[in-house]
NUMI-464217 format. One record per residue: x, y, z of N, C-alpha, C, CB in turn. Coordinates in steps of 0.001 Angstrom, whole numbers, plus 524288, in hexadecimal, padded with zeros to 5 digits. Atoms other than C-alpha are relative to their C-alpha. Glycine has a CB too. Example, Ala and Ser with C-alpha at 12.3 -4.5 7.8 and 13.67 -1.06 7.14 Angstrom:
2
8037A7FB5A800008300C7EE6C81E7880384804B0800007FC208001B804DE/7FCCC7FB5A7FFC4835667FBDC81BE47FCFE80442802DA8019E801CE7FA79/
end
This chain:
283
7FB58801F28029C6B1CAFB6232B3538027E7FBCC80349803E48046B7FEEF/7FD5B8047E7FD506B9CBFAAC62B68D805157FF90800707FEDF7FBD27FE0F/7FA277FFA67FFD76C7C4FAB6F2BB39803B37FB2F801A88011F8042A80398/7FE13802F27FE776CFFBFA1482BAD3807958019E8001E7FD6B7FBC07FD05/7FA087FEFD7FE596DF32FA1292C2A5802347FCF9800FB8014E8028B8036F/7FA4D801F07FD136EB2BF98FC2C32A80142801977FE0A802AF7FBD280101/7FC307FCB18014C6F76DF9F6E2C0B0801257FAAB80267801648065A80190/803CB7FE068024D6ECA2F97F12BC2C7F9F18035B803737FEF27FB477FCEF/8036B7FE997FCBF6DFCCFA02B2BEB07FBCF802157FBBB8023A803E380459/8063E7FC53801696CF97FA1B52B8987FE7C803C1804437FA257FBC57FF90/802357FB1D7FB876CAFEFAE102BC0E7FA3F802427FE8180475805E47FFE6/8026E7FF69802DE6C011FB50C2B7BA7FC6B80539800AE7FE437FBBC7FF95/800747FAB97FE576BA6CFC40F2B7637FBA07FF59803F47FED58042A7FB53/805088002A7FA8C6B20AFC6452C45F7FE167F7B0800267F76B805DA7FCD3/8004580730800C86B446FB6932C4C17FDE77FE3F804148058F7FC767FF89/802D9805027FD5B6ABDEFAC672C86F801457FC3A803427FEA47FD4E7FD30/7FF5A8042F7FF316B477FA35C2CBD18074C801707FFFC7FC957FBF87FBC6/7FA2D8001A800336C39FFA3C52CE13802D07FA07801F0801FE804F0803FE/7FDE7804AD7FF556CBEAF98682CBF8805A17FF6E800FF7FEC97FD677FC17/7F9F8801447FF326D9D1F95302D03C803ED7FC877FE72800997FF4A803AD/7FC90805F5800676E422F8AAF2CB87805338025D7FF4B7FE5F7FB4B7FA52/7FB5E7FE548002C6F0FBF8D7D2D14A803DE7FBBA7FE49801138022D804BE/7FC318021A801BD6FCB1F8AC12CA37805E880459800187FDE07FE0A7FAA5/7FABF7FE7C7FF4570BEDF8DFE2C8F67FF2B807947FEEF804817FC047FADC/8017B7FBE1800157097AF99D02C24E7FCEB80465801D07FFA97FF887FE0D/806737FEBE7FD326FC2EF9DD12C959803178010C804E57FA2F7FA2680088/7FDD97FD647FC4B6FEF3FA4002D5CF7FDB57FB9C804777FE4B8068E80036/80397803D57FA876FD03F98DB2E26D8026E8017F804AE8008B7F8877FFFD/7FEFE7FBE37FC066FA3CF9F3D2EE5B802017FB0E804087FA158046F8020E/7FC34800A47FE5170241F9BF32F98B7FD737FFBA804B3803EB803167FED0/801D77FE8B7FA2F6FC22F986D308B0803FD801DA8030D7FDBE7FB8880307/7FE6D7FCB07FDC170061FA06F31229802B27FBDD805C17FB368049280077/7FFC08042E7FB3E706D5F98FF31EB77FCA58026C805B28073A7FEE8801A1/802E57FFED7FBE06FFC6F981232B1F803DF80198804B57FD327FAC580087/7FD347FE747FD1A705AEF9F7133582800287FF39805A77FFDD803957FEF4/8012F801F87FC0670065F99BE341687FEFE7FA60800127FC8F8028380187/7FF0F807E97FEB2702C5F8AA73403D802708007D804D5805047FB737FB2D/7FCB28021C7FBA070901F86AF34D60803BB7FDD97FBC47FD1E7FB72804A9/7FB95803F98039D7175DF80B1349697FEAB7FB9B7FE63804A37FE5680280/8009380486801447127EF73D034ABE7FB3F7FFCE7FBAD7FF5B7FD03804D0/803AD8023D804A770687F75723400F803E1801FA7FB4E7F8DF802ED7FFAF/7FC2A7FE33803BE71116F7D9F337CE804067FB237FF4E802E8805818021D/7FBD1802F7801B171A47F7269338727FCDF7FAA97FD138041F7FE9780556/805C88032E8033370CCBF67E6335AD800A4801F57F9B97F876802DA802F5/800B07FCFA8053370B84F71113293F802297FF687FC3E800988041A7FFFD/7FD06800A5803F0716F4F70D5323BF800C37F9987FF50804F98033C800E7/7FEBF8075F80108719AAF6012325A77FA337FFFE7FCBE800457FA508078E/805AB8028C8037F70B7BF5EDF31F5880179803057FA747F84D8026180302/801477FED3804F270D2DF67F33145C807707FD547FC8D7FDD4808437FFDB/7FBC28055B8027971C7CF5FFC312317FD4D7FCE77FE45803A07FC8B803A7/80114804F4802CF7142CF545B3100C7FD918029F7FC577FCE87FB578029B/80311800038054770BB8F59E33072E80366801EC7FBB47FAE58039880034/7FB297FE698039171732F5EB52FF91802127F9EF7FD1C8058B8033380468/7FD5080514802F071D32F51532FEAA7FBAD7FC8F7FE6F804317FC74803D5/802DF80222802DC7105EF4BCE2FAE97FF7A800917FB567FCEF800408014D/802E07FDEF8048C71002F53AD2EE68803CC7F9827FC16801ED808F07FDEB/7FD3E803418039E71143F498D2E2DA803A5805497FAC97FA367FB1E7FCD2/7FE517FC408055171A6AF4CE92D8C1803577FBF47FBE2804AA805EE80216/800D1803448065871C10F45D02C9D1804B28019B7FE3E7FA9E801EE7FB42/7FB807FF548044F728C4F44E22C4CB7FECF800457FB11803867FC297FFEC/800C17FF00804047286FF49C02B69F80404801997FDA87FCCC802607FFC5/7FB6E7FD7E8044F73152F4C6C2AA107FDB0803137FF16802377FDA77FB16/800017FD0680576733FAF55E92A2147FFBA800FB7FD5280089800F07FE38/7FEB580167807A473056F56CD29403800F0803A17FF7A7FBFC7FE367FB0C/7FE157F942802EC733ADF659E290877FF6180381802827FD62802607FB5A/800D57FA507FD3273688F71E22959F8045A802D27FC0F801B380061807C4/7FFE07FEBD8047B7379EF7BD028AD77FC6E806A97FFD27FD957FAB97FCC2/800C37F9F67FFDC7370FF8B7D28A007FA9F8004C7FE6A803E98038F7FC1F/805E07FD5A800FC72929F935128A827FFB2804E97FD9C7FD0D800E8804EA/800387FA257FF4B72D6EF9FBA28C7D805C380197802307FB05801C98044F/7FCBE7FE247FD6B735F8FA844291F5801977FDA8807357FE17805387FF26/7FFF7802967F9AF73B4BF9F832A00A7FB3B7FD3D800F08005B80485804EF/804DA803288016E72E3CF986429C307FFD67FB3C7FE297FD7A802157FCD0/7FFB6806768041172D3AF887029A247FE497FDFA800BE803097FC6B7FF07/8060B803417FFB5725E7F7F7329526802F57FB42802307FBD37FE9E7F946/7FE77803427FD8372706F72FE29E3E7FD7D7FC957FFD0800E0800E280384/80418805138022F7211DF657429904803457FC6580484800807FD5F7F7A5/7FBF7804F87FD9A72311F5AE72A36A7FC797FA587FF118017D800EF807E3/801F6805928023C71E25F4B6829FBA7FD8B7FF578065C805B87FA837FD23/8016B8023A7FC3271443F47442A9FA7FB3A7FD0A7FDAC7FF528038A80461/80184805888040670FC9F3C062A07F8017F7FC148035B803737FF1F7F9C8/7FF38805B47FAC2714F6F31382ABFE7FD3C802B18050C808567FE0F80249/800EC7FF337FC1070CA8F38B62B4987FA9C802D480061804018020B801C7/805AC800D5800F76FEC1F35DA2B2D57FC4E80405803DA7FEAD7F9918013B/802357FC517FBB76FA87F3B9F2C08380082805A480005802117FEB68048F/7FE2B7FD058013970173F46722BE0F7FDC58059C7FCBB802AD7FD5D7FE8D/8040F7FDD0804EF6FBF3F4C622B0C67FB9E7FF65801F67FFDF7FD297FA57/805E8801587FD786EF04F478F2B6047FCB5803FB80352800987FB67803CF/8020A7FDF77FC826EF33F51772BF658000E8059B7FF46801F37FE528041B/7FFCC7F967804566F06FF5DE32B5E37F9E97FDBA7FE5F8067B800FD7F87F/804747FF20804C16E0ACF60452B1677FE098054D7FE407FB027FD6780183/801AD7F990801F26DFCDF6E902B0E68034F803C57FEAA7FD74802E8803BD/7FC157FAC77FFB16E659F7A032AB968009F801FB805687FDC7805077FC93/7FFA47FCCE7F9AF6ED0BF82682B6F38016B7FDB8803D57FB76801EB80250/7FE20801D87FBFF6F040F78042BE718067D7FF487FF8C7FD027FB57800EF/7FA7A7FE7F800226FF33F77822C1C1801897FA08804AB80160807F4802AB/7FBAE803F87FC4E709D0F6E0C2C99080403801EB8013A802127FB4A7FDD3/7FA587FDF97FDD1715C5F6E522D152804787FC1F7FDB48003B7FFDC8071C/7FC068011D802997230EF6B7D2CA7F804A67FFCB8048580094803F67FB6D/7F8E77FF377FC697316EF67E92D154802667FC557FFCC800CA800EC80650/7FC2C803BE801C273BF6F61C22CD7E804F07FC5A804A18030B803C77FBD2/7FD25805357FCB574322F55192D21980519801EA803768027F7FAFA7FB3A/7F9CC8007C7FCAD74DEFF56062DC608012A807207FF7D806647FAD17FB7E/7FF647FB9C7FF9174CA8F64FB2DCA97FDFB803D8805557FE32801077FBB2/8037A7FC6E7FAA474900F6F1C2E9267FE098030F7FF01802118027780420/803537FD55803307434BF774A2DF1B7FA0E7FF928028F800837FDA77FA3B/806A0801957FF7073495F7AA22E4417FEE97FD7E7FA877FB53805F680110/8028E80259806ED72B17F74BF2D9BF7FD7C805427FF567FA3E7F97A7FF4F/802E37FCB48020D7231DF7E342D1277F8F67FCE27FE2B80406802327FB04/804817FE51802B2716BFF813B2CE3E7FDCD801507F9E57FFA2803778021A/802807FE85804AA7125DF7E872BFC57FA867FF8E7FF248020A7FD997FC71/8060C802218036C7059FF7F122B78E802477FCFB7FB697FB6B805BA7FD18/800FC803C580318702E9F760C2AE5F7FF1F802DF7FC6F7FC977FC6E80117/8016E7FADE804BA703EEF7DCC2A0407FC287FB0F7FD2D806EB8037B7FAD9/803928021E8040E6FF47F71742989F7FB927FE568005D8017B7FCD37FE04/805188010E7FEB76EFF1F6E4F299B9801237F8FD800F07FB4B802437FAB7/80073805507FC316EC46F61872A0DA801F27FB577FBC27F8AE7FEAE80299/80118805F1800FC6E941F5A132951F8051B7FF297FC937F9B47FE637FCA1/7FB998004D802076F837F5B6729022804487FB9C8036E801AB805C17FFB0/800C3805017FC836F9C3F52DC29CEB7FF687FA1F7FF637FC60800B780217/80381804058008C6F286F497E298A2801A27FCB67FA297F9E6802AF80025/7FE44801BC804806F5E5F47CF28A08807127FFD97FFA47FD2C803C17FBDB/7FA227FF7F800FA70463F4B79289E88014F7FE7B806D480256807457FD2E/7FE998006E7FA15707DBF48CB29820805538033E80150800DD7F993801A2/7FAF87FB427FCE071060F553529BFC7FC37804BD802EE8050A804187F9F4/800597FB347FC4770F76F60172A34C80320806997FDE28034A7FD87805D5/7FBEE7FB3C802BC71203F6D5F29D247FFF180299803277FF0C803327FB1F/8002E7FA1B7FC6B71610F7A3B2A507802A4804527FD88802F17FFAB805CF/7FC547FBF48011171A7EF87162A26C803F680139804ED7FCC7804F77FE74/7FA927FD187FBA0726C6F8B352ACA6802AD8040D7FFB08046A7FD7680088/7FCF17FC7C8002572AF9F96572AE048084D80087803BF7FB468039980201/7FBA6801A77FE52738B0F93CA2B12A802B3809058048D804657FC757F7F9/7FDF67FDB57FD7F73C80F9D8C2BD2B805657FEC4803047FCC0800E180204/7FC58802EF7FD02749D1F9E002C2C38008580044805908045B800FE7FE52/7FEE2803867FB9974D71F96B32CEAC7FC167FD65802838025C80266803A3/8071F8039A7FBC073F24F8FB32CF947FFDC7F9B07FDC57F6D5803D47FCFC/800B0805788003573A99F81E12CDEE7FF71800AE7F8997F9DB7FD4480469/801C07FE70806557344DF86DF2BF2A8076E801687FD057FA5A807EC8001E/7FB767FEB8802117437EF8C2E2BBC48013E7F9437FE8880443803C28046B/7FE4D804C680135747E6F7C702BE347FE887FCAC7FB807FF277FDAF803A1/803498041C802A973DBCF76252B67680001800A87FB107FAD97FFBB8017B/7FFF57FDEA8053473E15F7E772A9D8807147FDD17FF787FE0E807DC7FF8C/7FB728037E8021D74DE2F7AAF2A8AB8010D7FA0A801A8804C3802B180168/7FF1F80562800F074A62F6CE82A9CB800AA7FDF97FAAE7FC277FD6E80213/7FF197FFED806CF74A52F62F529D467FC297FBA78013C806FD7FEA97FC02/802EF803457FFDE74314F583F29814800A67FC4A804638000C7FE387FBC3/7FE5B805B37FB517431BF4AB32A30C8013480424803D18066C7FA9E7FE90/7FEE87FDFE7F96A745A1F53932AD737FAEA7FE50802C0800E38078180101/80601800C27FD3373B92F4F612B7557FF1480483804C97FF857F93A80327/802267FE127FB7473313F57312BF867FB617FE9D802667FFA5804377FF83/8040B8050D7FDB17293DF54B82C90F7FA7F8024A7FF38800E27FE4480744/8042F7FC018001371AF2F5A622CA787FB997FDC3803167FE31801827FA45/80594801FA7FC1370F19F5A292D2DA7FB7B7FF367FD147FDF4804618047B/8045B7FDBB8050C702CFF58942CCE67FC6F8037C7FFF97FCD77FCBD7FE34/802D77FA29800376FA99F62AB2C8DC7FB95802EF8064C7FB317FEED7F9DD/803627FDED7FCF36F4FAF6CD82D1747FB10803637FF628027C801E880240/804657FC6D800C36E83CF75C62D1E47FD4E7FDD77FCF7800D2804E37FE5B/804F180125804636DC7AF76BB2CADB800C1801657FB8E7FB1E8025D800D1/7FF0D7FE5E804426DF79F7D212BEA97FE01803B97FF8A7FF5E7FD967FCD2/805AB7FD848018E6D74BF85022B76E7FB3E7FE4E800227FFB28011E7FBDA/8038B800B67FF656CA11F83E52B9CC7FC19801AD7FC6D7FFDF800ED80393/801BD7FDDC805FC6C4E2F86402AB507F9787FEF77FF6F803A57FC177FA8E/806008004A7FF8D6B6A9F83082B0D17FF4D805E4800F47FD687FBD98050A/8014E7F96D7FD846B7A3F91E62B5F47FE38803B97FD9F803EE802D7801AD/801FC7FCA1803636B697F966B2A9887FE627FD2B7FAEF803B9804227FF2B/802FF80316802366AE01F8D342A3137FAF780148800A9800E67FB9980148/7FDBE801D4805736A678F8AEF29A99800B7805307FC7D7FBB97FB8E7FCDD/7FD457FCA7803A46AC9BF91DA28EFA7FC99806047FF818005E7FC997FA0E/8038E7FCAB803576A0B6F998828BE87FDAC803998040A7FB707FCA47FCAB/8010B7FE307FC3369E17FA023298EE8061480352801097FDB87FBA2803C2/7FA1C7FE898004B6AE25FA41B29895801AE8019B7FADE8037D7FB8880191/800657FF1F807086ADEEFA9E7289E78080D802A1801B37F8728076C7FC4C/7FA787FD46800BF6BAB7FB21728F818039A7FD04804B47FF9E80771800F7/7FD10800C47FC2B6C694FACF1296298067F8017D7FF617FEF17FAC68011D/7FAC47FD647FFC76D322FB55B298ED8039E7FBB7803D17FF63806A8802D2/7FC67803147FD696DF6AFADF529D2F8047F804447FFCF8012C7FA1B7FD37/7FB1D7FCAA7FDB56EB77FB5F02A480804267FBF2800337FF0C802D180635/7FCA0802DA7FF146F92BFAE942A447804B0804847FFBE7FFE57FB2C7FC64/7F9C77FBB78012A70793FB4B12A57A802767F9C280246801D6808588057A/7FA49803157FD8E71409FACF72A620800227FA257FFA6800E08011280685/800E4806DC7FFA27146BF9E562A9137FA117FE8F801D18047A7FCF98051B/805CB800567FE5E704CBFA1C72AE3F7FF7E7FD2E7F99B7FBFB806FD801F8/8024D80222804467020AF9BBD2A0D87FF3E7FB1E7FF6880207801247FC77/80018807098000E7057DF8DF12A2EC7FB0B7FE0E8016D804247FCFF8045F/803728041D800816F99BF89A62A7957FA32803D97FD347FF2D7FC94806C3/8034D7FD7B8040D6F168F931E29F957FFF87FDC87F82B8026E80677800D5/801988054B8067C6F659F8A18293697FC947FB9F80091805A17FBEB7FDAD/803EA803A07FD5D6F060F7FE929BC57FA05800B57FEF8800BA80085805B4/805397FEF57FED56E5A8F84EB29CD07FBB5801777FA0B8008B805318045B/800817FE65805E46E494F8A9128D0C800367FB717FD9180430803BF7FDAD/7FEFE8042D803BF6E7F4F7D592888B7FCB17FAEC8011E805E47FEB280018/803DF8035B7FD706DF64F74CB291C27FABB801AA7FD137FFD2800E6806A2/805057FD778011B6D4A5F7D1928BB37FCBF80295804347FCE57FC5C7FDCE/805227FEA67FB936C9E2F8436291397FBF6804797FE228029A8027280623/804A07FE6F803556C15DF875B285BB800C7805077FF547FA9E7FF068021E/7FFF57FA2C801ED6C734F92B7280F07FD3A8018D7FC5880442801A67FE76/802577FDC1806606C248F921F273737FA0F7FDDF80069803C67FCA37F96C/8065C800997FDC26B4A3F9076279A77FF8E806D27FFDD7FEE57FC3F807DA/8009E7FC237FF006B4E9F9F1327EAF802DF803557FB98801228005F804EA/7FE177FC8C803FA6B66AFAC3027808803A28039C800147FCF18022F7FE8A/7FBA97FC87801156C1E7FB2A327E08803F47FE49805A07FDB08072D7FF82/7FDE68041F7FCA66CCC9FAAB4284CB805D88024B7FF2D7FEAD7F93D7FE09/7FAB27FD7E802416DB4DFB39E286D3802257FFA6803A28009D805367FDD7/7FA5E7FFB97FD036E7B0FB12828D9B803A1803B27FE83802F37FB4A7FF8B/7FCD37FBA4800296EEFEFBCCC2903B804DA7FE63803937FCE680529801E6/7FE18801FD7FDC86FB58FB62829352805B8803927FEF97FEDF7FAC17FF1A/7FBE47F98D7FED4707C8FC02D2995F804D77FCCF800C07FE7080500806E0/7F838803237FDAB717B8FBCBE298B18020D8074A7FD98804B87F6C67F936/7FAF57FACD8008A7221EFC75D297A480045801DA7FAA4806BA7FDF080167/800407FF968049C72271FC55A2890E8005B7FA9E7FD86803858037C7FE8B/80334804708036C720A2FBB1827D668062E7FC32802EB7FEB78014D7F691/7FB0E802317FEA272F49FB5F0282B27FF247FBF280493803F08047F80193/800D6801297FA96727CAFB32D28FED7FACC7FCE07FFB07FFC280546803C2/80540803BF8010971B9DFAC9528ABA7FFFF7FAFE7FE317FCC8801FF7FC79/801948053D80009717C3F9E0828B417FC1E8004B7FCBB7FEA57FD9D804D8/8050A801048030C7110FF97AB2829C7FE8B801C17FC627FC9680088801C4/801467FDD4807A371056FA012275017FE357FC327FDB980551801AE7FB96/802268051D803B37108CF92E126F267FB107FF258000E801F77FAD18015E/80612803877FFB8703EDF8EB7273827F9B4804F87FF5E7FFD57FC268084F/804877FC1F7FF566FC3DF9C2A272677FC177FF5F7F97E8033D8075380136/8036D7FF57805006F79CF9953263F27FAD17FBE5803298039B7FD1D7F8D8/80500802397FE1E6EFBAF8D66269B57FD5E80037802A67FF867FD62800AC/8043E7FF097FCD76EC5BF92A8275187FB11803407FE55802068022C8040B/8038F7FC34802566E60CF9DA026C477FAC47FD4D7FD3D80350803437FBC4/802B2802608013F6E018F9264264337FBFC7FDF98032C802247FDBB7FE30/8045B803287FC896D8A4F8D472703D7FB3A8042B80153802E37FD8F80636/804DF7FE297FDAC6D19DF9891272F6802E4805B68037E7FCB17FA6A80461/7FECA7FB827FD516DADBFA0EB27ACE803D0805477FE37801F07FDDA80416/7FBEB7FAE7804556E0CFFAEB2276358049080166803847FC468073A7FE41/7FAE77FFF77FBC06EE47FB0DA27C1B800F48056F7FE6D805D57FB487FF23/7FE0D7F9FC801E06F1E7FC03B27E6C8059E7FEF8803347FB7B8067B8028C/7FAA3800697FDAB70051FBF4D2821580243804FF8016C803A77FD6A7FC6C/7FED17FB6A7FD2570437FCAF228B56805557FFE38008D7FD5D8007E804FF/7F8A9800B17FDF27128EFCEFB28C24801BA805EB803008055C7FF2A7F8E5/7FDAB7FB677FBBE7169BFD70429896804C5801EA7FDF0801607FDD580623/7FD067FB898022172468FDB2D291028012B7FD497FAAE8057780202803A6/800388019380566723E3FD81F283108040C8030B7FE1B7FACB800C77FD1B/7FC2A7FD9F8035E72CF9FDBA9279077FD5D806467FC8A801AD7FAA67FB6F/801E97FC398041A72AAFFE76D26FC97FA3C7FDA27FAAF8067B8016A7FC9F/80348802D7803E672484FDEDD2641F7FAAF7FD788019E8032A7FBE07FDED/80500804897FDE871977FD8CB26E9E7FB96805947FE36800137FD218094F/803967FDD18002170CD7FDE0F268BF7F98F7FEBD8033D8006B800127FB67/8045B801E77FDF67046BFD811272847FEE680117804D77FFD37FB857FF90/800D27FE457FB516FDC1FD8BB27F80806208009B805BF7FB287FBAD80135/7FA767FEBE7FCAB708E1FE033289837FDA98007F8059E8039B8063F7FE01/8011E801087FAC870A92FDDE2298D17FCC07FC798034C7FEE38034D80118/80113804FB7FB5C702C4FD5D52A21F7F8C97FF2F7FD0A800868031580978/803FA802AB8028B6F7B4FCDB129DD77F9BD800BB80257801C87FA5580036/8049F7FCD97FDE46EC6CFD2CD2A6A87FF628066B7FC9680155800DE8072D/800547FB6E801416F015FDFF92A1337FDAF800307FB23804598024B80059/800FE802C1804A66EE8AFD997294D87FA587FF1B7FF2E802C77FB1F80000/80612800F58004A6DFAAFD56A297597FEA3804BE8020F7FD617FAFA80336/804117FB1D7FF2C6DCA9FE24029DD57FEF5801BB7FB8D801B6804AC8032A/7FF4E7FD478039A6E0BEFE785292027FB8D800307FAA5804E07FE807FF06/80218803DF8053B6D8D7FDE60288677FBF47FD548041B805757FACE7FC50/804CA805497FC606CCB5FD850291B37FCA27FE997FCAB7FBB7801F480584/804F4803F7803716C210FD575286E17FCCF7FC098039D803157FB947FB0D/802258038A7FEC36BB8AFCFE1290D47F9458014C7FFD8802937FE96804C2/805FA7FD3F802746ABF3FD10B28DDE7FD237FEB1804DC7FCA37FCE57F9A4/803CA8014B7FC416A5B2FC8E829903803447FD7E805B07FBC57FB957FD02/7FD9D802637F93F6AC26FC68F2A7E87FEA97FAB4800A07FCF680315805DD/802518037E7FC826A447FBE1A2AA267FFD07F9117FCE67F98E802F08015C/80044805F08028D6A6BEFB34829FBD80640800EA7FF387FB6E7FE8B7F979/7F8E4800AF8007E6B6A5FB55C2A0648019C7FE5D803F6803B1804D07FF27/7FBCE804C47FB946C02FFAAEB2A7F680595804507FCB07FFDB7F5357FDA2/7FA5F7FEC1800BC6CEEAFAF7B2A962803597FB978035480141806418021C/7FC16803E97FF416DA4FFA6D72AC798055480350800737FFF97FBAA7FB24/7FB7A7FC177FE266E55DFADC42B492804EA7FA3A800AD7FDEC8047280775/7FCE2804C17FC346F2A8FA5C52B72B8055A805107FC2E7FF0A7F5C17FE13/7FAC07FCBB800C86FF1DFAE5A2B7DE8012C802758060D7FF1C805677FAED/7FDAD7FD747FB047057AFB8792C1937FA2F8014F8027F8047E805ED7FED0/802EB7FF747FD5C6FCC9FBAB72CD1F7FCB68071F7FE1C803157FE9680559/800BD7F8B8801496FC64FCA032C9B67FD028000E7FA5B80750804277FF14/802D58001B805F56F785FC7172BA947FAD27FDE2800D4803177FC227FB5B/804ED8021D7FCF26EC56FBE472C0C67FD4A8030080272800CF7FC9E80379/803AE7FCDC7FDB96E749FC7562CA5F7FEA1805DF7FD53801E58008A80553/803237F94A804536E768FD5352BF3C7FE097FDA17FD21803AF8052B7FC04/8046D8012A803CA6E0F2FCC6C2B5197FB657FE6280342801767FB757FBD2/8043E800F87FED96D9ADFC6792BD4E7FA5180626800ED801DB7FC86804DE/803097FBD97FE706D44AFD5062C1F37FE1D803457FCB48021A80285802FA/801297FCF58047A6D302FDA492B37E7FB027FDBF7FE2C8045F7FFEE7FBCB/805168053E801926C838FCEDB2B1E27FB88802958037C801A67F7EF802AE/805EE7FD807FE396BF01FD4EE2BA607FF0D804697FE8B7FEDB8009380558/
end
């Protein structure tokens, strides 16, 4: 099986091959500091990694819309149509950038990229989902408005690596895990394509609190049309929810239909803890 991970992440049962593309959501690990520098290479360290700080480029950009998803959930379109290099440098689902606004001490954030590359390219924006938390960089940006400018780096990581679980017909099954704002670049990735309606059983079991807390309803008829079946998991649902209840691994234990290991790819990108029990229900 083939597993693919950023939070995004391909994975895949007793997998062949494990792939990585960290983003906002996706968990990015953290080096550890070195505890035996002499002062003087510790003080080297830090002046070198300053410059590389103030080397980073970053693209002033507007605003075109920011506009409810969900529950503290928004959708965030910014115009990077005057900024050729820019767009240019989005080609894969999963890949993500850093966000931070003008004349602020606000760190920047960590988004993915929800809209597929070639939305880049034809429309020249930049979509994201944000989960608007309070007192973070994501809280600021969601009560912005149109023309507000912000800035951005250009894209980072590899993406998905949709050779992993290629071609179609060798990958008949491919399970996808998402919760929360983990979805943003799992539209990416659903909308870029990747020959769903080639294979014969292609399901996103995607987890929020309830339908109040879920992104993206709108777009689940077409995603269904492409090929992929959406089971929508709700950890505390109302009375009236007649559908899959609690956490979205629990959800595929529950329901695996899976026939052959060895021709199924999965696609993890959410909380670190949902990633590593689905991932372990797959083998």
């Amino acid at each position: 099986m083939a597993v693919v991970i950023p939070s995004p992440t391909l994975s895949s049962h007793v997998p062949r091959r494990i792939l990585s593309s960290p983003h906002p959501p996706m968990i990015l690990s953290k080096l550890q500091p070195l505890r035996h520098f002499s002062r003087h290479l510790r003080r080297s360290f830090t002046v070198s990694a300053a410059v590389r700080q103030d080397t980073t480029l970053w693209t002033p950009t507007p605003l075109l819309k920011v506009s409810p998803s969900a529950e503290s959930i928004f959708n965030i379109t910014i115009d990077v149509s005057e900024s050729p290099e820019l767009a240019a440098s989005y080609t894969k689902p999963g890949q993500y950038l850093q966000l931070r606004l003008q004349d602020s001490e606000a760190k920047p954030s960590f988004l993915a990229i929800a809209s597929p590359p070639s939305v880049a390219v034809s429309g020249g924006v930049f979509e994201f989902l944000v989960k608007s938390v309070a007192g973070s960089t994501a809280e600021l940006v969601c009560g912005l408005h149109k023309g507000d400018i912000v800035e951005l780096t250009p894209t980072m990581g590899k993406g998905f690596d949709i050779d992993q679980i290629s071609p179609p017909e060798d990958y008949q099954t491919v399970i996808i895990f998402a919760t929360g704002s983990g979805i943003s670049p799992i539209r990416s990735l659903i909308e870029a394509g990747f020959n769903a309606d080639k294979r014969s059983d292609v399901r996103l079991y995607y987890g929020a609190r309830n339908l109040n807390w879920m992104a993206y309803q709108e777009r689940f008829k077409d995603w269904e049309s492409s090929g992929v079946g959406i089971v929508p998991v709700l950890s505390k649902p109302d009375d009236s929810w007649a559908g899959e209840r609690g956490y979205v691994q629990a959800a595929f234990a529950r329901d695996k239909r899976i026939s052959n290991p060895q021709s199924t790819g999965v696609v993890l990108c959410g909380q670190k803890q949902m990633a590593e029990v689905s991932n372990s229900y797959c083998k």
